[in-house]
Structure formats: C-alpha cells, structure tokens
N, C-alpha and C positions, 0 to 999 in steps of 0.2 A: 504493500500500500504506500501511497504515494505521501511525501509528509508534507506537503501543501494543501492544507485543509482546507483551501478556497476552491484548488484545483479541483479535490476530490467534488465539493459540491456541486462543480458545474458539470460534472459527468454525469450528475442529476438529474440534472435540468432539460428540460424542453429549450432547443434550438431557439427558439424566437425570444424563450426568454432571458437570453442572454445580453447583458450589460456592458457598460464600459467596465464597471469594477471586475468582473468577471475575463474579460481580456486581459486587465493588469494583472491578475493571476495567472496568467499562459507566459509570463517572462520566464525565462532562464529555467526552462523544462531543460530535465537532463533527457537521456536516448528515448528509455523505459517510458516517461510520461509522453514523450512526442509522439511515441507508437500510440500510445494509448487515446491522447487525442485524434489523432490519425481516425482512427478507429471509431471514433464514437461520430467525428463528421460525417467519416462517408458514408453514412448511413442518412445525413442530410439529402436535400437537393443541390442541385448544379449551383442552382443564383444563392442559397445559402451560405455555402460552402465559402464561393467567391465575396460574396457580401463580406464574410469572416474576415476571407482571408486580404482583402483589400483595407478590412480597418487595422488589421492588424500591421501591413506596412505601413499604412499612414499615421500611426502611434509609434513606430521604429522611429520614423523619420521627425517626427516633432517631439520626442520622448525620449536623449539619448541613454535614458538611464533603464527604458526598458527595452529588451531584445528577445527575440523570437526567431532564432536563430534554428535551432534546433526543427521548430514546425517547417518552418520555409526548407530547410533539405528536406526534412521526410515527403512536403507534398511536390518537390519536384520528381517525383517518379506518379505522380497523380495523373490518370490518363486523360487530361483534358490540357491544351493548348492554351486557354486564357488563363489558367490556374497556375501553370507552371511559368508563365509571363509574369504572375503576381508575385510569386515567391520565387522568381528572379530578381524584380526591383527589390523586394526585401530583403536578399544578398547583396546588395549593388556594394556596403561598406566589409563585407567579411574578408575578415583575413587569413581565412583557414583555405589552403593551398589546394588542397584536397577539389576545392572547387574548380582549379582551373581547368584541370583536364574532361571536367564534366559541362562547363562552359565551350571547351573550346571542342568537343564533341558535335555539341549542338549547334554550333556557328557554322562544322564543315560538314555539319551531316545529316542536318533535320530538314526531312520537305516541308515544311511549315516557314515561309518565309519572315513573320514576325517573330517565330520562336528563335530564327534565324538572328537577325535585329536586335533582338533584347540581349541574347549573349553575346553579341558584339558588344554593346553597349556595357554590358556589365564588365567584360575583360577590362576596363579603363583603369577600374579600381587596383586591379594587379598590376596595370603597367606603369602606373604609380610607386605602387612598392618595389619592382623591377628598377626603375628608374634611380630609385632611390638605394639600390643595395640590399634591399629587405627580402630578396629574394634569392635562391639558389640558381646560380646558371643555368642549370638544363630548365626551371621553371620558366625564367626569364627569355630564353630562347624560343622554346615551345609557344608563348606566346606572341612573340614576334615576328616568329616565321606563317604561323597561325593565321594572323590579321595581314601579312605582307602577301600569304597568297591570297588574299580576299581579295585585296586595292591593286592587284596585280594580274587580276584576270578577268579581263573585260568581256565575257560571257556573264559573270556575276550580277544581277540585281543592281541596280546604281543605289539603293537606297542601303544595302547592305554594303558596298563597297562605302561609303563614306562612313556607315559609322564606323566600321572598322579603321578608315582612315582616323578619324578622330581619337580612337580609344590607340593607334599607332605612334599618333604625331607625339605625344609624351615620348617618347626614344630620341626626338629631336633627330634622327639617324638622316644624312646627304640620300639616302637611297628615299626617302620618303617626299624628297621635295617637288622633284619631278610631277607625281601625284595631286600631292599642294596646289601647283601651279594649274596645274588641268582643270580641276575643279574650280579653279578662283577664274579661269578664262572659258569658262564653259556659260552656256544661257541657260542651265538646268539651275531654279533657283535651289533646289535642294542639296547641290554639290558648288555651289556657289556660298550657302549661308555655313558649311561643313567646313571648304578649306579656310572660311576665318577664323572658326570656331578652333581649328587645327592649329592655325597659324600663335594664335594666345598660348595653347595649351601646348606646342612646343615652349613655348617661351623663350625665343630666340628673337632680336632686336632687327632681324635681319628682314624681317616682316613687315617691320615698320609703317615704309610707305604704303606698298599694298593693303595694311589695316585704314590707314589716314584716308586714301582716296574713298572705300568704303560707307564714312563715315556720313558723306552724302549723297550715298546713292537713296534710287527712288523707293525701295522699299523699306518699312519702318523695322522689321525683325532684321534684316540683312544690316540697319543700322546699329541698329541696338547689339546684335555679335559685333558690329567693329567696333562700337564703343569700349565693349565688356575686353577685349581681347587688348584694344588700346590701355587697360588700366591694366594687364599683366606684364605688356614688352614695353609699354612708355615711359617717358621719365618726365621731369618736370617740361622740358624744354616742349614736350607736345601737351600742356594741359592747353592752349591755345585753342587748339583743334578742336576739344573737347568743350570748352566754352559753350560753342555755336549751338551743342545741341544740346544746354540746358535750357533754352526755349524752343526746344524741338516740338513739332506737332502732336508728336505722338507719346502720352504720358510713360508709355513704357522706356520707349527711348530717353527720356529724359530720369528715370529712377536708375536706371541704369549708367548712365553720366555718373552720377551723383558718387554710384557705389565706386565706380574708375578713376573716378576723382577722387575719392578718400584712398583706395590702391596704389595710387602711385604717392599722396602724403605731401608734407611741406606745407611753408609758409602760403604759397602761391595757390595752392589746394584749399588752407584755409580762408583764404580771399575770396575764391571761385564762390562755395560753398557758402558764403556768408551773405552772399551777393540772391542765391537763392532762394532766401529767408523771407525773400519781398515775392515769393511766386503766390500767383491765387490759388494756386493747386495744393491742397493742404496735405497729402502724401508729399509730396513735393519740398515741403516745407518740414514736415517731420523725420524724414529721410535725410536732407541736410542736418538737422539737428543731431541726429543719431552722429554721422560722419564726421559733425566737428567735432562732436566727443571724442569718437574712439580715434582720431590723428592727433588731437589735446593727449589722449593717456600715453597713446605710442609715442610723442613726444617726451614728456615725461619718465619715461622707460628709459629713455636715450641720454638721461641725464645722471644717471648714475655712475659715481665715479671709480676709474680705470686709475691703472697703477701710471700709465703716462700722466692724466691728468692731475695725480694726486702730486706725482715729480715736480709738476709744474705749479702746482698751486702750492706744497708744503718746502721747496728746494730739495729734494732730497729722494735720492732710490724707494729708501724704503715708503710703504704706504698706508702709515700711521700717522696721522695728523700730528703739529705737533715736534715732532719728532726730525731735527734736520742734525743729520750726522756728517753735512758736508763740511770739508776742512780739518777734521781731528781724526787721529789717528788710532788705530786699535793698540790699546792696553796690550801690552807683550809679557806674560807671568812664568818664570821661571819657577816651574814648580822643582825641579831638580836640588835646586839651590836654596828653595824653603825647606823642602825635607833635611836636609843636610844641617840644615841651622838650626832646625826644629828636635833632630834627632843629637846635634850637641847640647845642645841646654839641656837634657835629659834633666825636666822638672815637667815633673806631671800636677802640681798642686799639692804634692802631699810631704814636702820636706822644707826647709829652709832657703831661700835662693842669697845668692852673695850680696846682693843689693839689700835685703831686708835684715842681712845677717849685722851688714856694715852700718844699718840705721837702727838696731837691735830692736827687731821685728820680727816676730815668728807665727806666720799665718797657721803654724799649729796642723791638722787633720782636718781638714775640710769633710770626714765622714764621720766627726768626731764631736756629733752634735744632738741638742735634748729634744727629743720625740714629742709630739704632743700627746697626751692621755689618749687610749681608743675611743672613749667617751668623755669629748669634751667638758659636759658637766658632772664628771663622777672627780671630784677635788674635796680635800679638805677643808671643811667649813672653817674647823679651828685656826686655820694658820692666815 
C-alpha cells in the first residue's frame, strides 16, 4: 500500500470527481504508484484521461515544485497519439537520459507526423545539456546526428525539418548554418519564423544582422522571434533597433521588446524601459515594471566586491578591509635560536634565577601553594 494517503483516496474516487487537491497528490509517485494510476485511468474515457492528463502538465509547468514525472513515462506507451503528445510536453524539462533514445525513436520512426514534431521538439531540452557538458558523448552524439538527418533530408516534412532544426541550432555547429540560411531565404513563413528562432538559440552574434532586418518585417510573430532572438545575441549597441518596436502595432510584439530589452541589461535598457511607463497598454506598463526590477537586482548583484576591487579600494593584496600590509615587511623568527636560549636558561619557574638571587628574591615553588577548602563555606567559625 501506497503511503500517500491522498493518493490512496483518489483511487477511490469516481473520475469526475477529481480535484485540483487530488492532482497535487499524483506528484512525485514512485514506479509502483505510477502503475497503479496507470491503471485505474485507463479504465477512464479517451477525453478523461486526456483532460487528466493535460492538467496535469499545465500544473508541471506553473508548479515547479510539483512533478509528475513518473505518470508522463508510464502513459507514453499509452496507445493513443494525442496522449503520448501530452506527456511529451510534460517531459519537455526531464533530465533522465533514458529518455532520449525513446525520443529520438519516435522523431525517426513514428508514422504519426505530430508524434513526429513533439519529439523533435522535446530533444531541445537534451541539447541543452549536451551543449553544456551534462551529457555523455555517445548521448550527445546520438542526438545530433539524430536531428542532423532530419534538417538534412529534404524528403522530410518541412514542419519536422525545422523543429529539428531549432532543437539542433543549440550545437551552434558550421555544418548547421547552411540550413539556417535556407530557411531565413525561403517564402515558407514556417521555416522563415524557425531559422530566427534558431538563429537566438544558437547564440552566436554572427546573426546579428539577419535578426535586425527581421525586426521589420510584415509579419507580427516573424517580428516578435526577431525581437526575442535580438535580446539573446544583442548587446547594448543594438537596443536602438529594438526601440522602434516598443510602439509596435502588435501588443505581443511589443511585451516581447520589453523582455529583450531587460536580456540584454544596462543603463540604456533602463532608459528604454522607463520610457514605457507612459504606454496606454497597461500589460505594457506592468511588464516594464517587472524588467526595471529584475536589471535594478542584477545590477546590484554586480556590485559585490572582488578581491581586485577590494586591492583597489583597501591598497592592498589581501581582501580584508582595513587591512593594508603594503610597505612592511614579514617578521622573520628564528625559532632555532629561541630554542637554544630557551633550553640555556634551563629555568622552568620552579628554582631561583641569578637575577632574583642577586636582588635576594626567591619566587619559591610556584606548585607550592594553599588550596581552597572543597566547600567553600565548611571554615571555622571560631577563628
């Protein structure tokens, strides 16, 4: 029996009558309970199941404290195509490796082309930790080579070829740019809005302009990726660009400035930002607020002092305030030469020295002295 006594009662319960409290108890099932849910679902209906299991990622994703980790593997062997989509997205953050070969299974081998798509899409999450070293070579590889035949064989789905491209462009790897570029000159807006989206999430500066001209084209999402992608490779010197579209037509496009404008930070950032304090659009205006904060703390952060700056503000190597040891020289102690002096005087405190003898002095037995009673008040009255 299961020692989640919440768990146990919802195995109780009638389907319908299930809760949000009832969900917050399906976190962090071990194997055993996952089967066990498993179990008592599919005895559900289709749109139940899915119902479940949709709120259950949309609590992942707003909740990072609760995870359902465990349900989302058990139901991707679930025989239904929009189920195993669900608890796809509900993997999209795991870091259990185990997953990739069953990801990248389904990217090269399922006739289902949105089952296709979603594990494209979820590979990102690995190529992230790949990118980063958090991964074992042969994982890192497998995944690489994985999404490289995707974007490299143009028999493939154009809608699968780019997410693959996308979840690739993190490798930053020359063999991907060629790709990149295809898609950024191509009229398909789907592989048009992918190579900007790429182009960020490489995060290579070399993109630069190709993201800048974007940033006015005619479509509002195609702008808002080049916004989004200009706050990951731009530096101060392009918040300019980015200016223009906080009075963009389209409010999406313009929350999204805001977030690339706090991305890239600075003085000149908090200008921008300040500036659109005075929009009518009250998201708008709350969204700045948010972004002056959190460039105020990351400021703040940055001002914590380094052992250079303590050099510089205290004179001195070390970096303890206070503390300036420039100009003086280290004490040098011969201890050789104290023991030596130490062990001629051969006077431990307990005899006469020549000096006290010669001032007739005799400090006597320093162990040669009156106790106090064991109980201080057991004394003679009489005396």
């Amino acid at each position: 029996m299961s020692k989640n006594i919440s768990f146990e009662n919802l195995l109780n319960k009638n389907v319908k009558e299930i809760n949000y409290k009832d969900l917050v108890s399906l976190s962090n099932l071990n194997d055993d309970e996952a089967s066990n849910f498993f179990e008592y679902i599919s005895k559900c209906s289709l749109t139940e199941i899915l119902e479940i299991m949709n709120k259950l990622v949309q609590i992942n994703q707003q909740e990072s404290y609760l995870e359902y980790e465990s349900i989302f593997k058990k139901f991707l062997s679930y025989p239904n195509d929009i189920i195993k989509i669900s608890c796809m997205k509900g993997l999209s953050e795991s870091e259990d490796r185990k997953l990739i070969n069953i990801f990248v299974e389904i990217m090269l081998e399922e006739e289902s082309l949105e089952l296709r798509n979603q594990a494209a899409k979820v590979l990102i999450g690995f190529s992230f930790r790949a990118f980063e070293k958090k991964l074992i070579n042969s994982d890192s590889s497998l995944i690489f080579d994985s999404l490289f035949r995707i974007i490299s064989n143009v028999n493939e789905p154009i809608s699968l070829r780019m997410n693959a491209l996308e979840s690739i462009s993190i490798f930053n790897h020359e063999s991907i740019d060629e790709y990149i570029l295809y898609a950024w000159n191509s009229e398909d807006f789907y592989s048009k809005k992918s190579s900007i989206v790429s182009m960020g999430l490489s995060g290579d500066i070399k993109w630069t302009n190709y993201v800048i001209k974007d940033l006015s084209h005619e479509e509002p999402k195609i702008r808002c990726e080049a916004s989004k992608s200009l706050g990951i490779i731009g530096t101060e010197n392009e918040l300019f660009h980015l200016e223009k579209l906080l009075e963009d037509e389209d409010l999406n496009v313009q929350l999204s400035t805001i977030t690339s404008i706090q991305n890239i930070g600075g003085d000149k950032a908090l200008n921008l930002l300040e500036k659109s304090l005075l929009s009518p659009e009250p998201l708008v205006v709350e969204q700045s607020k948010l972004s002056i904060q959190i460039i105020k703390e990351e400021q703040n952060l940055d001002l914590v002092v380094t052992p250079e700056m303590a050099q510089n503000l205290y004179g001195s190597s070390d970096i303890q305030p206070g503390i300036d040891l420039e100009g003086y020289d280290p004490l040098e102690i011969n201890f050789d030469e104290i023991n030596t002096t130490f062990s001629e005087s051969n006077d431990f405190g307990t005899g006469i020295t020549e000096e006290a003898e010669e001032l007739g002095l005799d400090r006597g037995d320093p162990f040669d002295i009156d106790l106090l009673p064991e109980d201080l008040f057991d004394y003679d009255e009489d005396n």
